[in-house]
N, C-alpha and C positions, 0 to 999 in steps of 0.2 A: 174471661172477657175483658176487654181493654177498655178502659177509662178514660182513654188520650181524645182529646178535642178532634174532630176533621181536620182536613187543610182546609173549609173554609172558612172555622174559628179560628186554624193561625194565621190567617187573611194572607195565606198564599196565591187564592185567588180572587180577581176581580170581577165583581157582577157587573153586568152587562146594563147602561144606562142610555136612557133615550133622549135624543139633543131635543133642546129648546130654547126658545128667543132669551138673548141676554136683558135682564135689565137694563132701565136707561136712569144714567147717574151722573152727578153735574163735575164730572172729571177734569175738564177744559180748562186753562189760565182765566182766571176773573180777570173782568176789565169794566171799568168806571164806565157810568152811562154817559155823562157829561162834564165829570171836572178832566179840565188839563192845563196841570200845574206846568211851569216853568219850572225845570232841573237841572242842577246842579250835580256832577260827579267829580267826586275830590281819589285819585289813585288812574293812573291808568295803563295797569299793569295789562299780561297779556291775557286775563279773564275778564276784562272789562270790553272785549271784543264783542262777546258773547252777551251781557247788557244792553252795549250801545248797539249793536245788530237786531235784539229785541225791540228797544225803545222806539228805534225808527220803524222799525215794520209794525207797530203797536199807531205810531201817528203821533207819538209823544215828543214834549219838545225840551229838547236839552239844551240850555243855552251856557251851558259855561263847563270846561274841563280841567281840572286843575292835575299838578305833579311835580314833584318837587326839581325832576329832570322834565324842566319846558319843550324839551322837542316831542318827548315822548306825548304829551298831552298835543301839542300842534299835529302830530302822526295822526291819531287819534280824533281832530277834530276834524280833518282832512278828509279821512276815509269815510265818517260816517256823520258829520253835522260842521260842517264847511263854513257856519254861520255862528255859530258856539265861540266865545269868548274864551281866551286860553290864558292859566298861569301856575305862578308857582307856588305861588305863596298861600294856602289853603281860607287863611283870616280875611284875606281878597274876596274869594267867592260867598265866605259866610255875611260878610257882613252887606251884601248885596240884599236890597230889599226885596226886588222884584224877583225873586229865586225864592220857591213857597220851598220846593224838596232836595233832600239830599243824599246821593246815594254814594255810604262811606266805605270805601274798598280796603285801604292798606290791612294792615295784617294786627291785629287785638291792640300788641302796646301800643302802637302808633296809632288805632283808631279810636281807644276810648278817652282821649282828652279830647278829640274831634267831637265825638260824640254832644260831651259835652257844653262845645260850644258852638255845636250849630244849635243844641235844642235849647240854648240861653240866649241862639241870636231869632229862636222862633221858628223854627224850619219842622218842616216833618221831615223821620228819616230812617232809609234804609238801611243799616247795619249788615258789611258784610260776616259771614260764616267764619267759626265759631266767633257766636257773639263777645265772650266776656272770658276774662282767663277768674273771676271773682264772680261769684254768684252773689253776694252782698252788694260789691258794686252795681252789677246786672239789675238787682231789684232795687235800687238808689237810679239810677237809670231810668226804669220805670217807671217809678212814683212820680220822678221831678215831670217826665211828658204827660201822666196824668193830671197833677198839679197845674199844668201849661195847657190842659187841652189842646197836646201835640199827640200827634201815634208814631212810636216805635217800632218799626218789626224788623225782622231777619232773613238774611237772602237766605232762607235754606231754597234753594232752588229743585232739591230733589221731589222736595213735597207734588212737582206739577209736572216731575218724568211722568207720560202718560201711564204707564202698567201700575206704579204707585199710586198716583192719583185714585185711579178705578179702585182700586184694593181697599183704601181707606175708605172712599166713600160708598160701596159698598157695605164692608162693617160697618161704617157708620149708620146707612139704610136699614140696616138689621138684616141683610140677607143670610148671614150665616149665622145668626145667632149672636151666643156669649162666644170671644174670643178664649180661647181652650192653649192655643200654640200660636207662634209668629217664629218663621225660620228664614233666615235668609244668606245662602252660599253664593259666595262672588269669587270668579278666579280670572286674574287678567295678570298683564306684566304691568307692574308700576314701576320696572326700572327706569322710564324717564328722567325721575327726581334727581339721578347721581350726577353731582356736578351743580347741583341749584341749592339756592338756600333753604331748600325742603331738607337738605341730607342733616340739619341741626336739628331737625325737629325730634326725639329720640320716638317718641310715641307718636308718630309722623299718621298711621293705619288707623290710628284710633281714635285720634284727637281731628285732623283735618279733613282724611277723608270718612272713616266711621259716623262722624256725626251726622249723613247723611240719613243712616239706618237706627240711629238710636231714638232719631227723631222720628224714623219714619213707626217702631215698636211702640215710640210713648205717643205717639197719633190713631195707633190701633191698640192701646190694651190701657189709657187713660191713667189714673193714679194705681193702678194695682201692680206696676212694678215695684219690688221689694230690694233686692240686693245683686249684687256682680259678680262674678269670678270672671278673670280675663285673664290670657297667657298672651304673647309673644316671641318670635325669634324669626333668625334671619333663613332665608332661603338656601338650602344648596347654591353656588356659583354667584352668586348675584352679584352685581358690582355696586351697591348702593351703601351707604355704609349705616344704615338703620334697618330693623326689623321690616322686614313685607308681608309676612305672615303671623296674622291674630287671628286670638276665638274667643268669644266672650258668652256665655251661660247668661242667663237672668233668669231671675225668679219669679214670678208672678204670683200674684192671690189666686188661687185654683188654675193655675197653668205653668206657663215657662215658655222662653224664650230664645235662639241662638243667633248669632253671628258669626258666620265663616268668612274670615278675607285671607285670601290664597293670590295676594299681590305680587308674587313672583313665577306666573306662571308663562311661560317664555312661548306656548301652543296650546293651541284649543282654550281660549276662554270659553267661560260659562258663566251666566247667572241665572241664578233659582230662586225666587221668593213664596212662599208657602203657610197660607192661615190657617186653622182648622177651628173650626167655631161648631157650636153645639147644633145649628142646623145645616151645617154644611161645610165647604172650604174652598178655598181660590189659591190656586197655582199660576203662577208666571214665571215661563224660561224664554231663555233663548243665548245666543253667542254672545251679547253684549249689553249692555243695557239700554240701546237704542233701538237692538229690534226682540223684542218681546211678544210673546204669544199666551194670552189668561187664558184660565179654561175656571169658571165656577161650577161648581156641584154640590147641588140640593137632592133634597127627596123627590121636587117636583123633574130633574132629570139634571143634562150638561151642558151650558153653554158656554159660546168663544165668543166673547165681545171684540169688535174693530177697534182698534184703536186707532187717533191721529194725534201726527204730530210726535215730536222728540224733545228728548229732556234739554238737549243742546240744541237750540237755543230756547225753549216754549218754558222751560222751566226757570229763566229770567224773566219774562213777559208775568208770570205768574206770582213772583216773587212781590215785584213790583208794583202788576195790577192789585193786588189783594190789599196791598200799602192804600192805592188811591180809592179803592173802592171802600176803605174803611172811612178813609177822610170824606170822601162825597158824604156815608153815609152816617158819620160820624159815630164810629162802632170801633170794638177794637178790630185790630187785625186781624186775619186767620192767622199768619203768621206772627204775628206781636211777641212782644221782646220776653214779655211775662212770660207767656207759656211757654216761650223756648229753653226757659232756664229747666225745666223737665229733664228736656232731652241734654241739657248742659250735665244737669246733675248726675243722670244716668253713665255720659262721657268721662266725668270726673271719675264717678265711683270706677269705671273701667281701668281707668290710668292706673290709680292707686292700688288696686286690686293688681293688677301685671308688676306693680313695683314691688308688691310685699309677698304678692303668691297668698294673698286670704282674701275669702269674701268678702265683696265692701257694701254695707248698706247702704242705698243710694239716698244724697242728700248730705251723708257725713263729711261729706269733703268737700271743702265753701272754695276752694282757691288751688289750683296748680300753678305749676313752674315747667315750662316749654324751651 
């Protein structure tokens, strides 16, 4: 007589679950009930579309666009705030009094001496993605806006793609429990980069766009990520001349965690995000990361919540809102600077881990080089 388990303990098959109403969970971009600061945007590369496209359809008021190439901020004030004050010189817009915020784009070296001195000239402010190449600095950072009763926080804009949003707050609601797993496979072509000054970035997967998902693991599994392993390498054919394809492991305190990016995928994208928690689990796919399909599953059955809205552009509006609604409420950010250094830390250990080919305890490594 055989011993061996059914196929329905090697869970070759699926039981049969009966649909029911999705919970209702505050997934939507915050937005201030009544402050509306006067803003400031200092970069006006070509992802500050996606900002100023938010701002105005949010009813916010940008009065001033700075860049160190004036026409490009003129472009800019043109299409989307015809009334906006335009320059070059970034010391111009800061030391403006009547400009309460500031939303700081350029890229790490060039933004943390801004940083700086807009929260020396009193501003609150947004700090573009990846906040801090220095987690030391990041939390000197910090301290001085709390010092200043200023608030800090960081465009992770991903935080308010709608399928993530739900996700998080969800776990956060406790619908599934203790988180157990956090998985998330992404495959698109990211050979756009070849030709831009992305192709310098050597950890380009991991460091720029990955901190997307590192943030989105340390928003759902809190301080009980432990350590990293992370690989790299470059694609069959690709014409980029940096990796496109990473995987990064993580460890958790009674779980784990992965990341698949499959940035060189030339047909058929896909994205899959997948939790598994003690009372349940929430799955999200679909072709792209703008159209997404959740499905949660509990004991009490299956539901497919609606989503509205896109991460491009709602996940600016979000970014943003969360900034003013801290200051209305004088709270810190959802977003804020402090907590992001997690997902920073998490990023780092990633790097270093793909440099050395060994686990990297997260936290061990205060400072990269990009």
């Amino acid at each position: 007589m055989s011993d061996a388990p059914d196929s329905d303990t090697y869970a070759l098959k699926s039981q049969a679950v009966k649909e029911v109403p999705a919970p209702e969970v505050p997934y939507q971009p915050p937005m201030p009930q009544a402050y509306r600061p006067r803003i400031g945007v200092i970069g006006a590369g070509g992802i500050v579309a996606a900002h100023l496209d938010e701002y105005r359809a949010a009813g916010w008021d940008v009065v001033a666009i700075c860049n160190r190439t004036l026409s490009k901020a003129e472009a800019k004030a043109a299409e989307f705030y015809p009334n906006a004050k335009t320059m070059s010189d970034p010391m111009e817009l800061l030391q403006d009094p009547s400009i309460d915020v500031v939303d700081i784009t350029p890229h790490p070296v060039d933004r943390t001496p801004l940083m700086w001195e807009a929260l020396k000239a009193g501003k609150h402010v947004l700090s573009q993605k990846p906040f801090v190449l220095d987690l030391d600095e990041g939390e000197r950072l910090a301290d001085f806006a709390d010092a200043n009763n200023l608030k800090l926080a960081v465009n992770q804009n991903g935080r308010w793609a709608p399928h993530l949003a739900w996700m998080r707050e969800a776990v956060r609601a406790g619908h599934i429990g203790e988180v157990l797993s956090c998985h998330a496979s992404l495959h698109w072509d990211h050979g756009w980069i070849a030709g831009t000054p992305f192709e310098k970035i050597e950890d380009l997967i991991l460091y720029d766009f990955g901190i997307h998902w590192f943030d989105f693991v340390a928003s759902v599994t809190g301080e009980r990520a432990e350590t990293v392993f992370a690989s790299a390498t470059k694609a069959v054919g690709q014409s980029a001349k940096v990796p496109l394809l990473a995987q990064v492991q993580i460890a958790l305190e009674g779980g784990q965690a992965s990341l698949v990016f499959d940035g060189g995928t030339p047909f058929g994208p896909r994205d899959t995000t997948y939790i598994a928690g003690t009372k349940g689990s929430i799955c999200s796919d679909g072709p792209d990361l703008g159209v997404q399909a959740l499905t949660l599953t509990t004991a009490q059955g299956r539901a497919h919540p609606k989503l509205n809205g896109t991460w491009f552009n709602d996940g600016f509006r979000g970014a943003m809102g969360a900034l003013l609604v801290a200051i209305e409420e004088n709270q810190e950010p959802a977003n804020g600077a402090r907590e992001n250094l997690k997902s920073l830390a998490m990023a780092f250990a990633a790097i270093e881990s793909r440099r050395t080919g060994k686990s990297v305890e997260i936290g061990s490594v205060r400072r990269i080089e990009i």
